[in-house]
C-alpha positions in Angstrom: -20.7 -29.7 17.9 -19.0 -26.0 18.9 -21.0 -23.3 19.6 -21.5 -21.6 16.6 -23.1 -24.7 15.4 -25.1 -25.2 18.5 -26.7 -21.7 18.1 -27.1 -22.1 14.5 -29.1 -25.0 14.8 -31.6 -23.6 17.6 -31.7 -20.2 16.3 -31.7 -20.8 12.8 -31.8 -24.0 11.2 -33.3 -23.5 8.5 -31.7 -20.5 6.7 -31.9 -16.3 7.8 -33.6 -13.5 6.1 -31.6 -11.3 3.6 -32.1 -7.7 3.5 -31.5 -4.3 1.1 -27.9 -2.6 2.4 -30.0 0.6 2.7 -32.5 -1.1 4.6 -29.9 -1.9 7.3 -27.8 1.5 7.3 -28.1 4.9 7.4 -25.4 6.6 4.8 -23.3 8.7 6.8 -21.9 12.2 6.4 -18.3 12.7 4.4 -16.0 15.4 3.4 -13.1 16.5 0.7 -9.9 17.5 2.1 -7.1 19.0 -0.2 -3.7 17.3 0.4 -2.7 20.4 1.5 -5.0 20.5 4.4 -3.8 16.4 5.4 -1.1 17.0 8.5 1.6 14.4 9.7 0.7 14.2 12.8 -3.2 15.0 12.4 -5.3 12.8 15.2 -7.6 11.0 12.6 -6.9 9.3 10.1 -8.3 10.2 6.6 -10.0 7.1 4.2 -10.9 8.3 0.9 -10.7 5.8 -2.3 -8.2 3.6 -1.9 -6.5 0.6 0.1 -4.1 2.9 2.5 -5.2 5.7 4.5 -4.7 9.2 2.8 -3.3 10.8 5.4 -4.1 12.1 9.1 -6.9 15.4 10.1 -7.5 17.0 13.0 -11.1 16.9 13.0 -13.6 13.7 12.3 -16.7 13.1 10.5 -17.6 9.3 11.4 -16.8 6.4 14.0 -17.4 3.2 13.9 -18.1 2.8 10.5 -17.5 0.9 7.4 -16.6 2.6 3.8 -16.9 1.9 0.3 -14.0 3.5 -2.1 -16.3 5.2 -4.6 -14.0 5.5 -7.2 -10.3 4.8 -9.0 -8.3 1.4 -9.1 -9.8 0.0 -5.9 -13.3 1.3 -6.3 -15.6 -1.3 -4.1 -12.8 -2.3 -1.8 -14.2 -1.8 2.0 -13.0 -0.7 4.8 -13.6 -0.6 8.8 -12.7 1.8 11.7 -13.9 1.4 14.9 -12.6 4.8 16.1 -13.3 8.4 14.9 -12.2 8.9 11.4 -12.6 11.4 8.3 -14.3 9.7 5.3 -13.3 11.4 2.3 -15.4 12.6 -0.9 -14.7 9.5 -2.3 -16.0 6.7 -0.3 -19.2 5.6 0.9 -19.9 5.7 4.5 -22.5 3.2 5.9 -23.2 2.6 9.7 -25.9 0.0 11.3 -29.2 1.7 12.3 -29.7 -0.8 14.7 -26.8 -3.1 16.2 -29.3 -5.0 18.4 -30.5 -6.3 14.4 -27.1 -6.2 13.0 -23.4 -5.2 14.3 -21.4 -3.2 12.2 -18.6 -5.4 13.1 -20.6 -8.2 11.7 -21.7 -5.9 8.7 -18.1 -5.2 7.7 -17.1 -9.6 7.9 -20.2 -10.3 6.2 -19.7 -7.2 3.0 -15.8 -8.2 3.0 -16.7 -11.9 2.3 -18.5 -10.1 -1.0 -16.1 -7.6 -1.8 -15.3 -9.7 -5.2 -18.3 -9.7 -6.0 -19.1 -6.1 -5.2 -15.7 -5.2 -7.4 -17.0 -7.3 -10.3 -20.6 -7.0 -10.4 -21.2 -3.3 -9.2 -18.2 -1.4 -10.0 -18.8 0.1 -13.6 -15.1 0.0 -15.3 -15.4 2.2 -18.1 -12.9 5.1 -17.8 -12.3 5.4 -14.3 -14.0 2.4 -12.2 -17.1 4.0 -10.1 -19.1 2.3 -7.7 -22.8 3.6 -8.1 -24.6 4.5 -4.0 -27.6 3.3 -5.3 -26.7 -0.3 -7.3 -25.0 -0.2 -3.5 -28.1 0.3 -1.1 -29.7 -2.8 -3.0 -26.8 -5.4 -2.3 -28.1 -8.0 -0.4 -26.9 -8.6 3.2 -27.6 -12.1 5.7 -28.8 -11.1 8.8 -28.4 -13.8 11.4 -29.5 -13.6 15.0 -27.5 -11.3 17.0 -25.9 -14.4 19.3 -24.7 -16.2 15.8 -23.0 -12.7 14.4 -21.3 -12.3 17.7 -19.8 -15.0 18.0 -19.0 -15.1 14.4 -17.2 -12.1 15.2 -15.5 -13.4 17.9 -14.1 -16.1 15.9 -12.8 -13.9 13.2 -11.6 -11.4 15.6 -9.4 -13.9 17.7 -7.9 -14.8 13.6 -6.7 -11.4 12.4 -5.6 -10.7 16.3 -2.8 -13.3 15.5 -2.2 -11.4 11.8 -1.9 -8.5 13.4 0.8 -9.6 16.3 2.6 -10.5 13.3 2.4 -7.6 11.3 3.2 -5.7 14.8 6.2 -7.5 15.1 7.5 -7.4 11.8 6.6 -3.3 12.1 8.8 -3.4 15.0 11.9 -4.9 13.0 11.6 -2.5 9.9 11.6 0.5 12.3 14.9 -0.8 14.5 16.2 -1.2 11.3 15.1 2.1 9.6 16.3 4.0 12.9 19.1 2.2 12.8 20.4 3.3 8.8 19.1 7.1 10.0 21.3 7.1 13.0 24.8 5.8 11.4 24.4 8.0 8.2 23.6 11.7 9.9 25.8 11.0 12.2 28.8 9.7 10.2 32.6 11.8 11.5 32.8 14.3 9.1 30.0 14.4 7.3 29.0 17.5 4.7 25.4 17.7 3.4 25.6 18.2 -0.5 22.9 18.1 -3.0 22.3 15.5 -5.9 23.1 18.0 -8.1 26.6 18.7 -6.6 27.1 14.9 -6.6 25.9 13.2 -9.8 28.1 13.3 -12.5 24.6 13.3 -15.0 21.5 12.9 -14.6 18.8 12.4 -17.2 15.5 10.5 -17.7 14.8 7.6 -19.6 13.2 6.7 -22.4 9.5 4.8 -22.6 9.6 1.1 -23.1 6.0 0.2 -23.6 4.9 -3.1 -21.2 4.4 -4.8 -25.1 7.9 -4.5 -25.5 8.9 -6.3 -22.6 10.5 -9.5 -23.7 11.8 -12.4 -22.4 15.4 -12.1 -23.7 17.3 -8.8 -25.2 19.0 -6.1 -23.0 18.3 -5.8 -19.6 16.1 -3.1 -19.0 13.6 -1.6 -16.0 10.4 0.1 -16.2 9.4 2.5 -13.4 6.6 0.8 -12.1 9.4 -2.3 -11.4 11.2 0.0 -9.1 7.7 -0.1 -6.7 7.1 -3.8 -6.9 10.2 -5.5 -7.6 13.5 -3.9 -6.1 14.5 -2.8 -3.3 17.6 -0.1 -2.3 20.1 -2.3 -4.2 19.6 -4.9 -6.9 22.0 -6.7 -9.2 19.8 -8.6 -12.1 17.0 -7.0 -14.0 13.7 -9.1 -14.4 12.6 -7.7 -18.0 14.2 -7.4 -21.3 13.4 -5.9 -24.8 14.3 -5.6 -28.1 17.4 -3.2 -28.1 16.6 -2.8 -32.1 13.5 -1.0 -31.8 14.0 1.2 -29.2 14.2 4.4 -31.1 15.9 6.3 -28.1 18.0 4.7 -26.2 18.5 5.6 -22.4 21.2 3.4 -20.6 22.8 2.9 -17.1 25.4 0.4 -15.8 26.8 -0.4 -12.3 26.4 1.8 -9.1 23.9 4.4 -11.4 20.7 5.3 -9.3 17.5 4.9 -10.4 14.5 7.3 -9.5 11.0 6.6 -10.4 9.5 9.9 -11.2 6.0 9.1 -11.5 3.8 7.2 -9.2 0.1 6.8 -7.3 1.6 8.4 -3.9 3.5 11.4 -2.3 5.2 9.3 0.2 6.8 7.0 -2.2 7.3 9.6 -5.1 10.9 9.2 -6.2 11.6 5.8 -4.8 15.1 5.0 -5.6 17.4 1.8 -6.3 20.7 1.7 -6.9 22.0 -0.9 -9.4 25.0 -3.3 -8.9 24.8 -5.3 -11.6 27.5 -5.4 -15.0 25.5 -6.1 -17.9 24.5 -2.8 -19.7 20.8 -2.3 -19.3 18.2 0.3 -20.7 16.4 3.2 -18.7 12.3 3.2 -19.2 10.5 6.3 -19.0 9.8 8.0 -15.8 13.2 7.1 -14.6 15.8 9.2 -14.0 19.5 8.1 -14.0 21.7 9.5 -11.6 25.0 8.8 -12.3 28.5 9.5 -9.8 31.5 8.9 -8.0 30.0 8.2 -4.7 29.9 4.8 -3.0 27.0 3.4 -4.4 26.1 1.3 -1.7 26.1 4.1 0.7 24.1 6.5 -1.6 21.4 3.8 -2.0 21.3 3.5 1.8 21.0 7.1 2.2 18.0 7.9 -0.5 16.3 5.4 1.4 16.3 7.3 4.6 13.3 8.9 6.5 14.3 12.3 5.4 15.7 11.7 1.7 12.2 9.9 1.5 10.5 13.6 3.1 12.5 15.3 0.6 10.9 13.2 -2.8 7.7 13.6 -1.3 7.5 16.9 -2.3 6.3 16.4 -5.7 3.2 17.7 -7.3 0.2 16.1 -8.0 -1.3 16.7 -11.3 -4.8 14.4 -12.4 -4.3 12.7 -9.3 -1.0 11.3 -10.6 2.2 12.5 -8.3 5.2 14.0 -10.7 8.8 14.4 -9.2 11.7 16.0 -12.0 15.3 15.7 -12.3 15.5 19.3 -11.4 13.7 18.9 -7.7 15.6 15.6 -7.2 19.0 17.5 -8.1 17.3 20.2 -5.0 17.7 17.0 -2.5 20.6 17.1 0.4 22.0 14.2 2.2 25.1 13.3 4.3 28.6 13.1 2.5 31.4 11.7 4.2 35.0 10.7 3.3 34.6 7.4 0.4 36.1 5.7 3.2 33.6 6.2 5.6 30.7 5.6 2.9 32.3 2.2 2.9 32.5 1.9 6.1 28.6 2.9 6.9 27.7 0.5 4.1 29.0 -2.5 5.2 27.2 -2.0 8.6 24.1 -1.3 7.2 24.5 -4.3 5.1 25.5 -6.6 7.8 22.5 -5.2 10.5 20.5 -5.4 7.1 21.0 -9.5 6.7 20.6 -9.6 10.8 17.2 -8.0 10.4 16.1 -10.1 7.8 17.3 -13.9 9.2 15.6 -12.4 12.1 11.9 -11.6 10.0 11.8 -13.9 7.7 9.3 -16.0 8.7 7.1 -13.7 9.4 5.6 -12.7 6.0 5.2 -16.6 5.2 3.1 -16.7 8.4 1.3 -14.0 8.0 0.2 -15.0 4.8 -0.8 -18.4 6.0 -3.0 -16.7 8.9 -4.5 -14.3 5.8 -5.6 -17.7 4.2 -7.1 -19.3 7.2 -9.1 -16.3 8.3 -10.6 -15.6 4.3 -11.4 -19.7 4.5 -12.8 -19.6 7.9 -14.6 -15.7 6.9 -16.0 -17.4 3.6 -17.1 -20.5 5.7 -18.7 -18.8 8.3 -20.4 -16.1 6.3 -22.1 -18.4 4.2 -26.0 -18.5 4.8 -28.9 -20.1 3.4 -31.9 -17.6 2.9 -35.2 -18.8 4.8 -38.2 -19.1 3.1 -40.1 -16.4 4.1 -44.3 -16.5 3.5 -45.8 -13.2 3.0 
């Protein structure tokens, strides 16, 4: 019997008491910040409503706490920061009012075991998803004796430890890599900074192919959202299709044409770009822009994937919390120019460091998703607790 069993079964053998969120926590203070007021290098970082920090502040509101996103896509999903932080105006900031009853490390395990459930039960998901403070306050919580939720904790603690070596490591790579790309391209002999617009040949958006119209045979075709999740700087084969017949406008590209996505969910990744290789003729959805050109298009992907192309796209607007680039603020964008020889020359470096870096990773993703799925088995096991009878 390990330990955690040997405490359970002196301490608490026959179930622990459950008790109100709100009986457990105080609600703790939050604030809006403007993007506009988010800095680069700000000392805290900002959580607000969503999976991925906001930004960075120079001032906190909170510290060692766990949030709530109040509202949008990922309304109910929790979070945890041990440190100062800046909860947002929309999240829900809860801390322990006594951690001699209840850790809020503990707190956070126990609520992200039940963050499906919070999501599915609690989040109200007509128009945009909302999680309601006080259908919140009344979840239920287990609340074991202080020696079983420590060493709970240590157990899951000595888990995500390993995920996050991993992800530490795979960090490490991406960066070597990214410096790497940066390096070789500003510094290429001869370069000339010129704009996209002094470049392309044409540039022009493409036209909307609804996700109804995505088929699995037809012509080729990509929808922005695809440029996110599915390609990288280069790709060669396009994983949707339509109906070429009844697309009333048709928008096309063909081999070494660049691809912006013009619309997305965050200024950092606003005008992501791929560049594609392939020869079949393929259609353009909306919120794409085509770039055509007489550049190397290797070499151009590489270098609208660097750290300051990337700083360039990010300044798109936000309008109804949705980010907006154009083709006339892409056409404003500068990067290095050299000789077509040289572009072919950086290329096949990159490309060659490129495979090196990824023989050298790729493991890594598969093992940090097998350490993901032993700690939300072992979370899931450990969190489960029978309620105790309890006579008034």
């Amino acid at each position: 019997m390990n330990k955690l069993q040997e405490l359970i079964g002196n301490l608490c053998p026959n179930g622990v008491r459950y008790k109100k969120l709100s009986e457990l926590c105080i609600s703790l203070k939050k604030g809006t910040l403007k993007t506009t007021d988010l800095k680069e290098n700000g000392k805290y970082p900002v959580i607000n409503s969503g999976r991925e920090l906001y930004g960075f502040y120079d001032e906190f509101n909170n510290k060692n706490a766990i949030t709530f996103a109040a509202r949008g896509e990922y309304a109910g999903y929790i979070s945890y920061f041990k440190d100062e932080f800046w909860a947002g105006g929309l999240c829900y900031p809860y801390s322990s009012k006594d951690e001699n009853i209840i850790t809020n490390k503990f707190l956070y395990y126990y609520l992200k075991s039940k963050e499906n459930i919070i999501m599915e039960k609690l989040v109200a998901r007509g128009g945009i998803p909302a999680l309601n403070k006080v259908d919140l306050d009344r979840f239920m919580v287990a609340v074991p004796p202080l020696d079983v939720q420590c060493e709970i904790v240590h157990i899951l603690d000595a888990i995500t430890s390993l995920s996050a070596e991993l992800r530490s490591e795979l960090e490490a790579r991406k960066k070597q890599f990214n410096y790497y790309r940066d390096e070789l391209i500003k510094k290429a002999p001869g370069v000339e900074y010129k704009t996209l617009g002094e470049i392309s040949t044409e540039m022009y958006r493409g036209a909307g192919i609804k996700r109804d119209e995505v088929t699995s045979s037809g012509i080729p075709c990509v929808r922005y959202g695809e440029i996110y999740t599915t390609y990288n700087v280069l790709f060669d084969t396009c994983v949707s299709h339509t109906n070429e017949e009844k697309q009333k406008s048709k928008k096309f590209f063909g081999y070494g044409d660049v691809l912006f996505a013009i619309t997305g969910e965050s200024v950092e990744e606003i005008g992501k770009s791929t560049v594609y290789l392939g020869t079949d003729k393929c259609l353009a959805g909306g919120d794409i822009v085509v770039m055509k050109h007489e550049q190397n298009p290797k070499y151009i992907a590489y270098a609208l994937s660097t750290t300051e192309a990337q700083f360039q796209k990010s300044k798109g607007k936000v309008k109804s919390k949705v980010v907006h680039t154009s083709v006339p603020a892409l056409k404003e964008i500068s990067i290095p120019i050299p000789s077509l020889e040289e572009q072919e020359r950086i290329a096949n470096l990159i490309e060659k460091f490129d495979i090196i870096c990824n023989d050298m990773i790729s493991g890594i993703p598969a093992e940090i998703e097998k350490r993901e799925k032993q700690y939300e088995y072992y979370r899931d096991k450990l969190l489960s607790f029978k309620e105790v009878e309890v006579n008034e």
